[in-house]
N, CA, C and O atoms as a GROMACS GRO file, in nm:
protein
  448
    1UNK      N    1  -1.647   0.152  -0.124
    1UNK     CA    2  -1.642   0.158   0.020
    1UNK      C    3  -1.631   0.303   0.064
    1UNK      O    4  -1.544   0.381   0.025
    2UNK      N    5  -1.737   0.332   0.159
    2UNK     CA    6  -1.736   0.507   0.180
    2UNK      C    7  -1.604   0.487   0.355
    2UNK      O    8  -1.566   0.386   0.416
    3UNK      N    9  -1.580   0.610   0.373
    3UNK     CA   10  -1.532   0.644   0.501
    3UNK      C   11  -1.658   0.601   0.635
    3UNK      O   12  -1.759   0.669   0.653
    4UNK      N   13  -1.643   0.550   0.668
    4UNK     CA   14  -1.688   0.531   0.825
    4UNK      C   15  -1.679   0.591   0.957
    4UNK      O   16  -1.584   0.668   0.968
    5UNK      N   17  -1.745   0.579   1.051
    5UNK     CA   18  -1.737   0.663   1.159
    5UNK      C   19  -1.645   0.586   1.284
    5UNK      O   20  -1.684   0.479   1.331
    6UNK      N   21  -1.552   0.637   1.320
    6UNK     CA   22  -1.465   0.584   1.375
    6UNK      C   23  -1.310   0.529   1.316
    6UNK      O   24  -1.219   0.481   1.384
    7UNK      N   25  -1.314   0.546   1.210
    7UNK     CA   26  -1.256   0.487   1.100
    7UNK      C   27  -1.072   0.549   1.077
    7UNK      O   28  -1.036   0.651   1.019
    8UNK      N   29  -1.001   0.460   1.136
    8UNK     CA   30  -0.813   0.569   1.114
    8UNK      C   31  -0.812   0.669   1.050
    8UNK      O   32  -0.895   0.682   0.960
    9UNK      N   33  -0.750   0.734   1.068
    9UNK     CA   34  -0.699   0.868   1.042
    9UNK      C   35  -0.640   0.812   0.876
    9UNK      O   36  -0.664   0.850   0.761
   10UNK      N   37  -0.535   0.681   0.951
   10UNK     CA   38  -0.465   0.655   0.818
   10UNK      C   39  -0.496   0.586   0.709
   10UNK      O   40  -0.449   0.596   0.596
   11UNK      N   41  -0.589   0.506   0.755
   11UNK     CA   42  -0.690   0.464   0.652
   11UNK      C   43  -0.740   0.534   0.519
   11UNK      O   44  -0.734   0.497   0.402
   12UNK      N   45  -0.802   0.672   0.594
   12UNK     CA   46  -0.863   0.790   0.538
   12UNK      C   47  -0.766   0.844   0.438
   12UNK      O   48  -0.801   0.843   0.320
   13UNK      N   49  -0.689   0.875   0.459
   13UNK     CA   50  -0.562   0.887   0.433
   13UNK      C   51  -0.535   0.855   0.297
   13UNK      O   52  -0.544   0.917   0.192
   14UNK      N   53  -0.492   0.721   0.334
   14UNK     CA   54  -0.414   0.626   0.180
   14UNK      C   55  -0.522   0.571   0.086
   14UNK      O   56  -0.492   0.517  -0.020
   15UNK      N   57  -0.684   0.592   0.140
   15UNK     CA   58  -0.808   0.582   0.039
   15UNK      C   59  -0.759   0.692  -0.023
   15UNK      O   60  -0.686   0.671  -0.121
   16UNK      N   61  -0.785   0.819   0.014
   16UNK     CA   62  -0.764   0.945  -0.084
   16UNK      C   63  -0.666   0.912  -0.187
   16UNK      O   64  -0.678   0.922  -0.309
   17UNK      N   65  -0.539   0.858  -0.098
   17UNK     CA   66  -0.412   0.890  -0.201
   17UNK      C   67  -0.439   0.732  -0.372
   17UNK      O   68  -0.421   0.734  -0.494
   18UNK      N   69  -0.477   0.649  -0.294
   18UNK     CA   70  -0.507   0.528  -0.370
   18UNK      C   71  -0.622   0.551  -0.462
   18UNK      O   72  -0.600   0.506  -0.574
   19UNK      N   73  -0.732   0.605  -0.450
   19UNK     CA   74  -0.878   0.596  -0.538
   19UNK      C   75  -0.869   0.736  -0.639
   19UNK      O   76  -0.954   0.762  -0.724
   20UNK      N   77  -0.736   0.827  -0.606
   20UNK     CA   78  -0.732   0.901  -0.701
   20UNK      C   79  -0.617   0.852  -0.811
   20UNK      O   80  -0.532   0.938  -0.831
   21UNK      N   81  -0.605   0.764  -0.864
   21UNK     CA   82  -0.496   0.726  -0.911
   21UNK      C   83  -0.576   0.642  -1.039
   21UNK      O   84  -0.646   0.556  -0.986
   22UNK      N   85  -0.590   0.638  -1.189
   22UNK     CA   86  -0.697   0.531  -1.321
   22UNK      C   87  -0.725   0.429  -1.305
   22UNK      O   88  -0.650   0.331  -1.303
   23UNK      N   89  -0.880   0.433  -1.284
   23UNK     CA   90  -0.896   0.273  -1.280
   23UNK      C   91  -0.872   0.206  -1.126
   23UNK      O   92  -0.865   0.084  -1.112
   24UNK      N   93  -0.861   0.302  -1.007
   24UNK     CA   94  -0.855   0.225  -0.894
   24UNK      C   95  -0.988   0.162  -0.855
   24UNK      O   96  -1.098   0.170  -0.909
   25UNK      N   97  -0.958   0.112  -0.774
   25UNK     CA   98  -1.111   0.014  -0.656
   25UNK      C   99  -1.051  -0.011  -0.586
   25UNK      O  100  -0.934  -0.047  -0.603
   26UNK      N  101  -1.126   0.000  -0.449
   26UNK     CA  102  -1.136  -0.060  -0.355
   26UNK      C  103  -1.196  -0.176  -0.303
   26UNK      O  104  -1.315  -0.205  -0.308
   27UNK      N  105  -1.107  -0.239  -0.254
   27UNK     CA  106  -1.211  -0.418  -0.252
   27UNK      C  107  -1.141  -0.416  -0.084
   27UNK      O  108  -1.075  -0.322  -0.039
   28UNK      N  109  -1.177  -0.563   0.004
   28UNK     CA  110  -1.194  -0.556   0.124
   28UNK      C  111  -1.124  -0.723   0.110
   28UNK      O  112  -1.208  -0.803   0.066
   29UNK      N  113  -1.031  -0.766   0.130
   29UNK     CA  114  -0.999  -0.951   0.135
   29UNK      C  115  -0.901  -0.947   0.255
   29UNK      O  116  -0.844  -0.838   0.272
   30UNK      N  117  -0.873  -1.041   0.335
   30UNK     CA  118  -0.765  -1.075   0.440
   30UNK      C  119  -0.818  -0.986   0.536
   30UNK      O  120  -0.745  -0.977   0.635
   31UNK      N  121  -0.885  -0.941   0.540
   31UNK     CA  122  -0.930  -0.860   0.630
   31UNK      C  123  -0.923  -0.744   0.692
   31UNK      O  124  -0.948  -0.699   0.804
   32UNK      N  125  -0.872  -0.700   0.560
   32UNK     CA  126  -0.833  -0.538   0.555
   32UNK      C  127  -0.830  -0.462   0.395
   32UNK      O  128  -0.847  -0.535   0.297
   33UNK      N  129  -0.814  -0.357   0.383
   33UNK     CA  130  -0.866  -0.250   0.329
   33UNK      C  131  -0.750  -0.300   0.207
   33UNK      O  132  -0.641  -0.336   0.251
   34UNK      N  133  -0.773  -0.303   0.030
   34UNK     CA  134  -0.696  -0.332  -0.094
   34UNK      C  135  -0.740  -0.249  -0.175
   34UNK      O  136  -0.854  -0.204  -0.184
   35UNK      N  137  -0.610  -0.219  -0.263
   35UNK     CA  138  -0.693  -0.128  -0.397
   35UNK      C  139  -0.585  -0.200  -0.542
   35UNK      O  140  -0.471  -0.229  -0.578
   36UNK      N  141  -0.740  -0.195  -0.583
   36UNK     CA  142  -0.707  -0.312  -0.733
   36UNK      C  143  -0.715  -0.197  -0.872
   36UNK      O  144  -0.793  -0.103  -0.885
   37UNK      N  145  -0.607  -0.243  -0.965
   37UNK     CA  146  -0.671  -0.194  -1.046
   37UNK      C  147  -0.730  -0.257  -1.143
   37UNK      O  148  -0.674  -0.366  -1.130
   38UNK      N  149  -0.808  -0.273  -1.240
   38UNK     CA  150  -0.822  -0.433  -1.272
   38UNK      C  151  -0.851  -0.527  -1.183
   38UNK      O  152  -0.920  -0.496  -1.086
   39UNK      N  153  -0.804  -0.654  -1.198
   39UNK     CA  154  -0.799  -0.728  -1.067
   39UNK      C  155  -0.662  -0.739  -1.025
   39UNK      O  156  -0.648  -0.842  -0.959
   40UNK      N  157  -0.601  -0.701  -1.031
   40UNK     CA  158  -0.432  -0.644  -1.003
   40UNK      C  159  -0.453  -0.558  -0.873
   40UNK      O  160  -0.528  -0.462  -0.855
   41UNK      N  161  -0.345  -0.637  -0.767
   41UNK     CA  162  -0.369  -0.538  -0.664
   41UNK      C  163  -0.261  -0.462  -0.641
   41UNK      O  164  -0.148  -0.507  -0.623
   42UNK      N  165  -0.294  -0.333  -0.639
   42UNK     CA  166  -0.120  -0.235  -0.642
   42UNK      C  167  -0.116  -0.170  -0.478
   42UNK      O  168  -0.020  -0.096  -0.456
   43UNK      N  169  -0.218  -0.192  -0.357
   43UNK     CA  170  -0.185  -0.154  -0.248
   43UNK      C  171  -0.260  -0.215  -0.175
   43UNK      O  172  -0.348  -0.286  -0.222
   44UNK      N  173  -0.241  -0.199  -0.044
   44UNK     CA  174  -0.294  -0.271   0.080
   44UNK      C  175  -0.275  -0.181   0.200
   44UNK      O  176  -0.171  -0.118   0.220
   45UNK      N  177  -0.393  -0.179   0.286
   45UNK     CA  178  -0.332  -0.133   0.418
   45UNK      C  179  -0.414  -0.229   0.532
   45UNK      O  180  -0.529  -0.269   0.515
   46UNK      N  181  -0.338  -0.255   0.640
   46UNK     CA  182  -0.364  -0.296   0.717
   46UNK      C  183  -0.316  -0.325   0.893
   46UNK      O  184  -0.213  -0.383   0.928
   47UNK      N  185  -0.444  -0.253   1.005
   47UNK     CA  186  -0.387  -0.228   1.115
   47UNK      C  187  -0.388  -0.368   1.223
   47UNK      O  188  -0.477  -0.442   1.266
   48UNK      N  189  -0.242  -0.361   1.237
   48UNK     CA  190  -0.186  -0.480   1.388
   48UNK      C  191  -0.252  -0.443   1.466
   48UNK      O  192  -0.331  -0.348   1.465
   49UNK      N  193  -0.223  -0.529   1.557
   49UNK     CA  194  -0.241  -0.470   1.683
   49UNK      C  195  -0.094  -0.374   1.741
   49UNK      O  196  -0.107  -0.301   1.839
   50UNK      N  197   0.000  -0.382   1.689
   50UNK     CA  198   0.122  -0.327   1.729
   50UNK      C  199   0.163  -0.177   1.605
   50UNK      O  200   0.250  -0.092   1.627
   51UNK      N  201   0.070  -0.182   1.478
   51UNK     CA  202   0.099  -0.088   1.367
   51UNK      C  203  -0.001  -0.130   1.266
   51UNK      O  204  -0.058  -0.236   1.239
   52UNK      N  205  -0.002   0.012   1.215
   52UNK     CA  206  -0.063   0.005   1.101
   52UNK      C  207   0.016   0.064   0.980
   52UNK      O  208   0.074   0.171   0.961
   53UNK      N  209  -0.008  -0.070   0.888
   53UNK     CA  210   0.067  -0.060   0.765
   53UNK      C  211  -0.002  -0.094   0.633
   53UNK      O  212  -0.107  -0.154   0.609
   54UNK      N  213   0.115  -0.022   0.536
   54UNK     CA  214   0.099   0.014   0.370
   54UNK      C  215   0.182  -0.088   0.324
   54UNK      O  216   0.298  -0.110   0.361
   55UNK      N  217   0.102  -0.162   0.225
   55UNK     CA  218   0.210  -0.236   0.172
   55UNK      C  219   0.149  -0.153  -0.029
   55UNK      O  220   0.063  -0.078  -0.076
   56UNK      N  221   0.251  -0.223  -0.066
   56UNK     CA  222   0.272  -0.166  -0.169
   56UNK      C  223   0.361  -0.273  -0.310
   56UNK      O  224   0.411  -0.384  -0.290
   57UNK      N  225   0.360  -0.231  -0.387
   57UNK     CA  226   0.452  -0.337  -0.512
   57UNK      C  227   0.538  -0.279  -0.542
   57UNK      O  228   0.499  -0.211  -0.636
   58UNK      N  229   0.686  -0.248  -0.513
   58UNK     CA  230   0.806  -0.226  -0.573
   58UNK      C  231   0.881  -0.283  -0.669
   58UNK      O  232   0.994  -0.246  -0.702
   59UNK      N  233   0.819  -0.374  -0.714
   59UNK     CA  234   0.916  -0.443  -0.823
   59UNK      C  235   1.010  -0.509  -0.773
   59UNK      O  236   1.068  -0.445  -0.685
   60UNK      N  237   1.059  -0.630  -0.795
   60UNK     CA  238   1.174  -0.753  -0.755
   60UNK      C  239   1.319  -0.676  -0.776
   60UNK      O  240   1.419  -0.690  -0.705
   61UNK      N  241   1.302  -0.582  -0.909
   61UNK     CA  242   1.418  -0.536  -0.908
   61UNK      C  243   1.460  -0.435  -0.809
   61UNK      O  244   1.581  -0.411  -0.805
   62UNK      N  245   1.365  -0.355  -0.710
   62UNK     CA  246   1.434  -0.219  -0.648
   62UNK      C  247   1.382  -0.323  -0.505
   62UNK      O  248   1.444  -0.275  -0.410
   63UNK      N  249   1.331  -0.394  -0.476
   63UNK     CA  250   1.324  -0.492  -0.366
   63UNK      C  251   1.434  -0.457  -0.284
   63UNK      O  252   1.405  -0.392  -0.183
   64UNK      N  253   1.544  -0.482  -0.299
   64UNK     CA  254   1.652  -0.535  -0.196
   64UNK      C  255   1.728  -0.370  -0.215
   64UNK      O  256   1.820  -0.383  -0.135
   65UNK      N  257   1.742  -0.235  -0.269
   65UNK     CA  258   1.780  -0.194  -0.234
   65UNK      C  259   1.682  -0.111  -0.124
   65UNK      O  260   1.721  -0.036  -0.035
   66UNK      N  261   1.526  -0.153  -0.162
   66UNK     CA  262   1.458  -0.025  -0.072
   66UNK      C  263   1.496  -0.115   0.087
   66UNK      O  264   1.477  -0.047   0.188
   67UNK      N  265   1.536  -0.229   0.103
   67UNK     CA  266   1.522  -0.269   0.216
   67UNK      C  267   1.632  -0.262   0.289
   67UNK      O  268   1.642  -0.302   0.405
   68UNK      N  269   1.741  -0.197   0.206
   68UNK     CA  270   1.853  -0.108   0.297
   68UNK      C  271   1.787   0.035   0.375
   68UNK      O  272   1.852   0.089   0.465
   69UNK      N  273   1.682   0.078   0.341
   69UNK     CA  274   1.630   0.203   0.456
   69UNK      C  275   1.534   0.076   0.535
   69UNK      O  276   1.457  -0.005   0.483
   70UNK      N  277   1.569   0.095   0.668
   70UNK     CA  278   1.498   0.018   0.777
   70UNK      C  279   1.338   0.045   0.785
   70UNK      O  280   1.272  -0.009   0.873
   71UNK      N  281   1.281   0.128   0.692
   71UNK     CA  282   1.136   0.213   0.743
   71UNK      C  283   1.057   0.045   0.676
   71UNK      O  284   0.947  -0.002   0.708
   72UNK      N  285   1.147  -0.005   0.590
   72UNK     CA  286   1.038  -0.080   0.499
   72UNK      C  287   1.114  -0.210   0.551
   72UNK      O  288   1.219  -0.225   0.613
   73UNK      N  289   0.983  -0.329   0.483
   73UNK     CA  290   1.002  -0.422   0.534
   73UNK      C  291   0.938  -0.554   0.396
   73UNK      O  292   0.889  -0.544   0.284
   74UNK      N  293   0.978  -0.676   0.493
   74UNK     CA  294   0.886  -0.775   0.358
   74UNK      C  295   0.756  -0.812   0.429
   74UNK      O  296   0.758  -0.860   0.543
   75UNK      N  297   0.642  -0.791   0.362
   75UNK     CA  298   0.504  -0.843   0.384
   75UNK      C  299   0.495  -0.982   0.463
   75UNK      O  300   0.566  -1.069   0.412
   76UNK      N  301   0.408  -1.031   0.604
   76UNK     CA  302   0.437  -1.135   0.634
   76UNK      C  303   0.373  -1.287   0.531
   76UNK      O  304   0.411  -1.397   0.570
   77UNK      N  305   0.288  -1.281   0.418
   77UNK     CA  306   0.282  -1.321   0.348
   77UNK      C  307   0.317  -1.354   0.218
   77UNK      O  308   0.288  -1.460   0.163
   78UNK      N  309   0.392  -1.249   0.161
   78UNK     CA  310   0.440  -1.246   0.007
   78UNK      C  311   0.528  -1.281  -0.005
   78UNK      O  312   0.550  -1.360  -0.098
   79UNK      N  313   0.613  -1.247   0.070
   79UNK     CA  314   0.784  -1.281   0.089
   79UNK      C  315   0.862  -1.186  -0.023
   79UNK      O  316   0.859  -1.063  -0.026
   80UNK      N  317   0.933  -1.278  -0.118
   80UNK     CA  318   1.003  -1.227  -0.210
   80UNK      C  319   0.963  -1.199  -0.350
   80UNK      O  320   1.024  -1.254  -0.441
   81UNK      N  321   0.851  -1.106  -0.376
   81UNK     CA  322   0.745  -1.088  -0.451
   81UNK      C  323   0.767  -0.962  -0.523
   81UNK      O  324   0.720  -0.948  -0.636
   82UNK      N  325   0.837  -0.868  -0.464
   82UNK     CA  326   0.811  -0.727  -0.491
   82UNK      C  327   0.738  -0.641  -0.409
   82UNK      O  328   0.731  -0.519  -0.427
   83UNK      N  329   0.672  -0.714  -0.298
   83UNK     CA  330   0.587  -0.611  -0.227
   83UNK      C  331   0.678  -0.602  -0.128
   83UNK      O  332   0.768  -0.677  -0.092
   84UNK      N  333   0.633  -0.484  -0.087
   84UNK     CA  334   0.715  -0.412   0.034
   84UNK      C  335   0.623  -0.340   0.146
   84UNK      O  336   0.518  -0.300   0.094
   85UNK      N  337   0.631  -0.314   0.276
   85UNK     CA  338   0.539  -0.306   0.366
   85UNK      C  339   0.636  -0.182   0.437
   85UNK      O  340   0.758  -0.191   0.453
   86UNK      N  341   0.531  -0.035   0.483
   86UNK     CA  342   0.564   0.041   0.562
   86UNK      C  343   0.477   0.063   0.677
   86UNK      O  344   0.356   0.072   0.657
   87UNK      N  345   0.527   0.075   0.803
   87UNK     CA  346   0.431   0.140   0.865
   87UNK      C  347   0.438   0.293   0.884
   87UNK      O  348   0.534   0.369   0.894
   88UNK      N  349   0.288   0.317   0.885
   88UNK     CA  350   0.271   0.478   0.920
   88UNK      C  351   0.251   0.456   1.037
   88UNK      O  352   0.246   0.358   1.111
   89UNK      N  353   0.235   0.597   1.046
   89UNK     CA  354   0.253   0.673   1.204
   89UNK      C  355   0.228   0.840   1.185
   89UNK      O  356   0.238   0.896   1.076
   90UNK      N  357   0.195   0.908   1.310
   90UNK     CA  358   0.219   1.063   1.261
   90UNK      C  359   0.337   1.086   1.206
   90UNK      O  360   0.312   1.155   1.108
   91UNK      N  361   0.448   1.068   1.212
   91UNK     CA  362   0.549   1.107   1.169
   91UNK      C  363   0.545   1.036   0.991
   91UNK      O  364   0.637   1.037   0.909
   92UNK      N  365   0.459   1.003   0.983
   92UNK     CA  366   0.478   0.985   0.821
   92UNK      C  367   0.490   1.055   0.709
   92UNK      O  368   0.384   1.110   0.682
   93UNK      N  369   0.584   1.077   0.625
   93UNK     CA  370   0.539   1.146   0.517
   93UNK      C  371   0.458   1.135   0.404
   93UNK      O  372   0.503   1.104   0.294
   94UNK      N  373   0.345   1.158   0.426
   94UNK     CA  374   0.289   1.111   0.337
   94UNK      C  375   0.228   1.187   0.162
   94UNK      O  376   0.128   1.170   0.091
   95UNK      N  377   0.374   1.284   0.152
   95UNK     CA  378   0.375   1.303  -0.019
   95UNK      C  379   0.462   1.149  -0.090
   95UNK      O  380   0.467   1.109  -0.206
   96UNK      N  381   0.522   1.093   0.035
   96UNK     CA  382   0.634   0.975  -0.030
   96UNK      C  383   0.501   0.868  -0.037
   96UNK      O  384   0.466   0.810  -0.140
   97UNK      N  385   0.455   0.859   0.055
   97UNK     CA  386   0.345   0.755   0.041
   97UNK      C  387   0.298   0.749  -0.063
   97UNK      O  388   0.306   0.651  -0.136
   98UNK      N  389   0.216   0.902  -0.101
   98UNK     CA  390   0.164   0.880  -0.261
   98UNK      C  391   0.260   0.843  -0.375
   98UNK      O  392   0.223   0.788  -0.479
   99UNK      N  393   0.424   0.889  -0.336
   99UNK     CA  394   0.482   0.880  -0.493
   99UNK      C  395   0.510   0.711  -0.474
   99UNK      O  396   0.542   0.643  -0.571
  100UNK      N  397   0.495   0.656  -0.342
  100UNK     CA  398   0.532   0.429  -0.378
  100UNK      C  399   0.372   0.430  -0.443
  100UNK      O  400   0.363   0.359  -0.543
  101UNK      N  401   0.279   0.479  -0.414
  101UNK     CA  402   0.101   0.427  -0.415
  101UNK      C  403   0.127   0.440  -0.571
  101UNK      O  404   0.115   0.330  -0.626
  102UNK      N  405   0.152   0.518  -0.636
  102UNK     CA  406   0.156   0.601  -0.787
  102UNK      C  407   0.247   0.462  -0.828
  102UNK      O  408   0.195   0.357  -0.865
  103UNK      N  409   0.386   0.483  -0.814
  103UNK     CA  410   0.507   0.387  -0.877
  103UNK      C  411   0.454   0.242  -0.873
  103UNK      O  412   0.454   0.165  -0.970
  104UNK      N  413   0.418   0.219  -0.771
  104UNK     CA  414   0.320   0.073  -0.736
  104UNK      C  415   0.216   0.021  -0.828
  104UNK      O  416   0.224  -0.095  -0.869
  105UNK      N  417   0.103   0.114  -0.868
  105UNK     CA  418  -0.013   0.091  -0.959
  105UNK      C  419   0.075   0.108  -1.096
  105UNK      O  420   0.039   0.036  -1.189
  106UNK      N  421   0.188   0.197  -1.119
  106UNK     CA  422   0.234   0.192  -1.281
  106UNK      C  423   0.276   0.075  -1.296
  106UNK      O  424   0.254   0.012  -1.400
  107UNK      N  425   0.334   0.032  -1.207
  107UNK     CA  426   0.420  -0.090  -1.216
  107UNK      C  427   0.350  -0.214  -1.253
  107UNK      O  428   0.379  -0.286  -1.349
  108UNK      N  429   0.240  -0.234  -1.155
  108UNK     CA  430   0.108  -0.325  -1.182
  108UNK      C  431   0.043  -0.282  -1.323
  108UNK      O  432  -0.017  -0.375  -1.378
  109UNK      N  433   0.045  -0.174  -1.385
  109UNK     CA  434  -0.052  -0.183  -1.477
  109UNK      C  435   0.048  -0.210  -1.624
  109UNK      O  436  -0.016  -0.266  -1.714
  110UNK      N  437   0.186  -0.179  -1.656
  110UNK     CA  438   0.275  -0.271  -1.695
  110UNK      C  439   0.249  -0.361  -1.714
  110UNK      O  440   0.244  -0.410  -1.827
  111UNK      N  441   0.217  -0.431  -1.587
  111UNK     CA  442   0.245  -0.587  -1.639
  111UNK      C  443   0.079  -0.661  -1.700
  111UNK      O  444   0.060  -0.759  -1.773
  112UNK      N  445   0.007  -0.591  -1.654
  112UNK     CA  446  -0.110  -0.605  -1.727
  112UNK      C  447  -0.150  -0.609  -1.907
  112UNK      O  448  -0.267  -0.623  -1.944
   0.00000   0.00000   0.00000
């Protein structure tokens, strides 16, 4: 999937940080933007109408402490899975973005 014209800022964005990482792809399901590695999916982004967000795989075990910082949240589909959902914004940092995108795909390729 190339960049498009008109296409988020943040989108643009978390492709870079996601397709440079072994073995990524980009695939397109639910109706927004995934990156698989394998067929393992280690990220997601996708814009609300109210935000646009990163979800990501944290592992079951660091689950419940990342959800003591308020930035993150649980996916409205996965529930209690390991994935975890941020929204960006300008104010994002996004060297942290890459180090969940990175921790996320190791984690997935583990269990592979």
């Amino acid at each position: 999937m190339g960049i498009t014209s008109g296409e988020d800022k943040f989108l643009k964005r978390l492709r870079e940080i996601c397709l440079k990482v072994p073995g990524a792809t980009e695939t397109s399901s639910w109706g927004h933007a995934n990156w698989r590695v394998g067929k393992k999916l280690f990220a997601a982004y996708e814009e609300t109408p109210t935000a646009h967000v990163v979800s990501f795989f944290a592992g079951v075990e660091n689950e419940e402490e990342m959800l003591k910082d308020r930035r993150f949240f649980l996916p409205r589909y996965t529930d209690h899975h390991g994935w975890l959902c941020l929204k960006v914004d300008r104010m994002t940092d996004w060297p942290e973005v890459r180090t969940l995108i990175v921790q996320s795909h190791a984690l997935v390729t583990a269990q592979m």
